[in-house]
C-alpha positions in Angstrom: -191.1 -2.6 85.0 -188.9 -3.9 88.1 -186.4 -1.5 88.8 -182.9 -2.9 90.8 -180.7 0.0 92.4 -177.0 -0.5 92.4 -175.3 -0.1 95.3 -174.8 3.6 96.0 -171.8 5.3 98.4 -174.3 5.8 101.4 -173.7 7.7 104.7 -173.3 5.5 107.7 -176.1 4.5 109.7 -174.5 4.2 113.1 -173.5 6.7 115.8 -176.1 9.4 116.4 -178.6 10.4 113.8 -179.6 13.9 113.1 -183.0 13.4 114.2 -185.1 10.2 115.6 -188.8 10.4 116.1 -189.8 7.5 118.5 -193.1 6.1 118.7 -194.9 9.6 117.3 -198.7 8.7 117.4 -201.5 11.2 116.5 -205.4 10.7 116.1 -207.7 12.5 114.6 -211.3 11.8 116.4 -211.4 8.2 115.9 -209.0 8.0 113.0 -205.6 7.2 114.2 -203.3 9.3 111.3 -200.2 8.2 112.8 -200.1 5.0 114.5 -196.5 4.1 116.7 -194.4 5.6 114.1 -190.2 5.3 114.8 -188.0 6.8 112.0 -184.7 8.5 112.2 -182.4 10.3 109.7 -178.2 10.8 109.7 -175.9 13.0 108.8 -175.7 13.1 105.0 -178.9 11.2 104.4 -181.8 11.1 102.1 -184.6 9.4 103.8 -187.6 8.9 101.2 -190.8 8.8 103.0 -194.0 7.2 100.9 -197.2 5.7 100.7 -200.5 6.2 99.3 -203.2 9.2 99.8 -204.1 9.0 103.7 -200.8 6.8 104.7 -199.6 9.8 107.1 -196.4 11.0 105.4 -197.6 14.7 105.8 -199.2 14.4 109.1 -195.6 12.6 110.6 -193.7 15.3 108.7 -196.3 18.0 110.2 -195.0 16.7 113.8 -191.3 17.2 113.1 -192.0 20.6 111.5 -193.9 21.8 114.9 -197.0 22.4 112.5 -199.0 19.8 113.9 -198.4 18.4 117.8 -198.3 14.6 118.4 -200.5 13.1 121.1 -197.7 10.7 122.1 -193.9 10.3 121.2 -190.8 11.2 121.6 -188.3 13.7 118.9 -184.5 13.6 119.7 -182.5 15.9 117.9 -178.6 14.8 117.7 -179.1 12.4 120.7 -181.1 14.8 122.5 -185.0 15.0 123.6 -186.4 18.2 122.2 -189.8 19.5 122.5 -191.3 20.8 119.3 -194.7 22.6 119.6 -194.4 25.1 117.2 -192.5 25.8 113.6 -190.2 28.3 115.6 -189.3 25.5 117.7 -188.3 23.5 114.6 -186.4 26.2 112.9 -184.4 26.2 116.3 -183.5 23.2 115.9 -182.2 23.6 112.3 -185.1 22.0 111.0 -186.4 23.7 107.6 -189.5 22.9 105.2 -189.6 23.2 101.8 -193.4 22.5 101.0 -194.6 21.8 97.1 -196.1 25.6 97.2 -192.5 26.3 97.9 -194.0 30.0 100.1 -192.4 31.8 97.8 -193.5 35.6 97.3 -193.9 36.1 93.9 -193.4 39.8 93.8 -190.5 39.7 95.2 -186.5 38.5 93.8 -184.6 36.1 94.9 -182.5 37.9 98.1 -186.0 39.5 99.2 -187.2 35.8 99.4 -184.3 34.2 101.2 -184.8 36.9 104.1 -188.4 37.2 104.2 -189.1 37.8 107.4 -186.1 37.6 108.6 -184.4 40.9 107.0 -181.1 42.6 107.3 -181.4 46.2 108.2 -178.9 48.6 108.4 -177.8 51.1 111.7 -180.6 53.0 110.7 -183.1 50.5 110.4 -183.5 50.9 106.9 -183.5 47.0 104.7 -179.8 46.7 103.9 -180.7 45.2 100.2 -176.7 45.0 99.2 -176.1 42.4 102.5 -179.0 40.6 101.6 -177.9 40.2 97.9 -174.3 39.3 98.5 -175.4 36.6 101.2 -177.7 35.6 98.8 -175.1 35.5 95.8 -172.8 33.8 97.9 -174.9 30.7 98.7 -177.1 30.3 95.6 -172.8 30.3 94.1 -172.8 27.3 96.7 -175.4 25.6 96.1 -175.9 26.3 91.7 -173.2 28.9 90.0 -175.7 29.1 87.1 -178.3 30.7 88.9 -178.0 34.8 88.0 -181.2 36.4 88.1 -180.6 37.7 91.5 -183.3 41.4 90.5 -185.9 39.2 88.8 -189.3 38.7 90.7 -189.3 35.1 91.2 -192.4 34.3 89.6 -190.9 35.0 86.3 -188.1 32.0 87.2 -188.4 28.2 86.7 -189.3 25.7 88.7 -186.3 24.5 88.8 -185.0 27.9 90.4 -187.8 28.6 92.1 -187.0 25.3 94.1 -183.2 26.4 94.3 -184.5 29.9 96.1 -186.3 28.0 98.9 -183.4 25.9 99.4 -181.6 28.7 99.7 -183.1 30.0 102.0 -183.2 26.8 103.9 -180.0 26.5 104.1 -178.9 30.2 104.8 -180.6 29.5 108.2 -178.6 26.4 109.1 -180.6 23.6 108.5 -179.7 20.4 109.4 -182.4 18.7 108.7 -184.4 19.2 105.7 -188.0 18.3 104.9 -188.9 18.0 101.0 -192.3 18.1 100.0 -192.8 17.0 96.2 -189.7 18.5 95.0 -189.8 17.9 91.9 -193.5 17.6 91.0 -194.8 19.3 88.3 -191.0 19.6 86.6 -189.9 19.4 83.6 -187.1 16.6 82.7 -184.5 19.7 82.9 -185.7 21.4 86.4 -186.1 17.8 87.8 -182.2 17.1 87.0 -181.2 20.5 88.6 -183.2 20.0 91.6 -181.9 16.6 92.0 -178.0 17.6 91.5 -179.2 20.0 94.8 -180.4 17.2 96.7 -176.7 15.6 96.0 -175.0 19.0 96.8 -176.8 19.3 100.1 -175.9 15.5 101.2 -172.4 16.4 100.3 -172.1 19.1 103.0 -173.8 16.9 105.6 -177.8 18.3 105.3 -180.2 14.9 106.7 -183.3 14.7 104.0 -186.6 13.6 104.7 -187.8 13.4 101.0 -191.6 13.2 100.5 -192.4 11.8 97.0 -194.8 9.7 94.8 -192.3 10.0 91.9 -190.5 6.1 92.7 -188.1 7.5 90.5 -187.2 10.4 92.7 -186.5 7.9 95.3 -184.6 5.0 93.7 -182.2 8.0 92.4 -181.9 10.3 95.7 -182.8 8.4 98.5 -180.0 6.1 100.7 -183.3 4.4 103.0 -186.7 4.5 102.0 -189.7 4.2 104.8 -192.7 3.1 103.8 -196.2 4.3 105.8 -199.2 2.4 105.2 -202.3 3.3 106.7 -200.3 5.6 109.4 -197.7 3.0 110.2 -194.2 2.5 108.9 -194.3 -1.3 107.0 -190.3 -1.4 106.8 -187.6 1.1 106.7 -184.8 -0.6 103.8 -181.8 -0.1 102.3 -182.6 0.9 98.9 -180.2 -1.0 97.0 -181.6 -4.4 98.6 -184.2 -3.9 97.1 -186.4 -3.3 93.7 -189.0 -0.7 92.7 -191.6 -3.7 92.8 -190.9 -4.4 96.8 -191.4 -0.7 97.5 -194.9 -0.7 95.4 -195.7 -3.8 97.2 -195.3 -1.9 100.3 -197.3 1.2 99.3 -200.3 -0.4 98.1 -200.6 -3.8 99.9 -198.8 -2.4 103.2 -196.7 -5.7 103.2 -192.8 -6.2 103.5 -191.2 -7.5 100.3 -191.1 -11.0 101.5 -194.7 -11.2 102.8 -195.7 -10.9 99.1 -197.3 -13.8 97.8 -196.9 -14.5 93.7 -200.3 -13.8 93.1 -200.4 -11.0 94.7 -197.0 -10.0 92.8 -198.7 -10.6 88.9 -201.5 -8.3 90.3 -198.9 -5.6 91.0 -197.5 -6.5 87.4 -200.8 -5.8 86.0 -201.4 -2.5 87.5 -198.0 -1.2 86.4 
């Protein structure tokens, strides 16, 4: 069923974006993965990123998050050129992952989580556990007031708040930009809900999203631009509300822009769905 998004309030794409990646190319042997690839995300943005198995969402997302080094290409960060060769790099420049595995340590609550790794300690060196809790009470309050299980080991929570912890912890370290793998995979109708009035909170304080998804819905609800990589390249960057779910599955699977799409080619689309 064709799916037509109303026009949503979307961040302005002019001025500088948060991030550009220009021309990001990266082979494999003989298998070019990523193939000229130009994207960029502003301010206050949702960017959904999608394609089919093998497109090269992860590998382009891999790039950004220093996790995987491009063999040509450019990364500007607020106007600027920035070399990223390694996750440390990235988290320098207030760029966070939040994978579908989520890295969460399931042994472990919710403020242990949000500083693993990165832990308070007190004059003595011992782990200050009362910072880390009321930095941790303090942003989860931010980001979702319902969220109490602050002593619980967080494999006993929900998806939903499982997801909330990671972003969390995301955001406790200053991202800016934010890379969101799947977020809502595996979720029931409840979690999915939560996680997507996070997405929302997190545009509203200015956080640039580079949403990863093969849920269409997902997209059409969070994202203000949707790319579309087919077979390592981007087919078309577009406005989401110019255009319907039908255009964007045209894309995915026949790596053609909406108006490229012949009418036979359209009823075959129609009888896949």
């Amino acid at each position: 069923m064709t799916e037509t998004a109303t026009a949503p309030t979307a961040p302005a794409t002019s001025g500088t974006p948060l991030v550009e990646m220009r021309n990001i190319n990266v082979a494999f042997g003989g298998v070019h993965a990523v193939r000229d690839v130009t994207i960029d995300l502003f301010p206050g943005e949702v960017v959904g990123l999608v394609g089919g198995n093998g497109a090269g969402k992860s590998t382009l997302t891999k790039v950004l998050s220093g996790a995987q080094r491009a063999d040509s290409g450019q990364i500007l960060i607020e106007g600027e050129t920035k070399n990223i060769t390694n996750p440390r790099d990235a988290k320098e420049y207030g760029i966070e992952c939040i994978y579908q595995t989520l890295a969460l340590a399931d042994n472990l609550d919710a403020p242990a989580n949000l500083f693993l790794g990165r832990e308070l300690t007190t004059r003595l060196g011992n782990l200050d556990d009362d910072r880390m809790e009321d930095a941790t009470r303090k942003v989860m309050g931010r980001l979702n007031p319902n969220f109490h299980r602050f002593t619980t080991p967080v494999v006993s929570l929900s998806g939903g708040q499982r997801q909330a912890v990671a972003i969390a912890r995301a955001v406790y370290f200053n991202a800016k930009i934010l890379i969101m793998d799947e977020p809502t995979a595996a979720l029931g109708p409840a979690e999915t809900a939560q996680v997507r009035n996070l997405v929302r909170q997190l545009k509203a304080e200015g956080i640039g999203i580079l949403l990863i998804s093969h849920d269409i819905h997902d997209v059409y609800d969070l994202a203000d631009r949707v790319s579309v990589m087919y077979h390592g390249q981007i087919v078309d960057t577009v406005n989401k509300h110019e255009v319907s779910t039908d255009d964007i599955l045209g894309m995915i699977i026949l790596g053609k822009k909406p108006g490229d799409v012949t009418q036979k080619e359209l009823e075959q689309l129609e009888l896949r769905g």
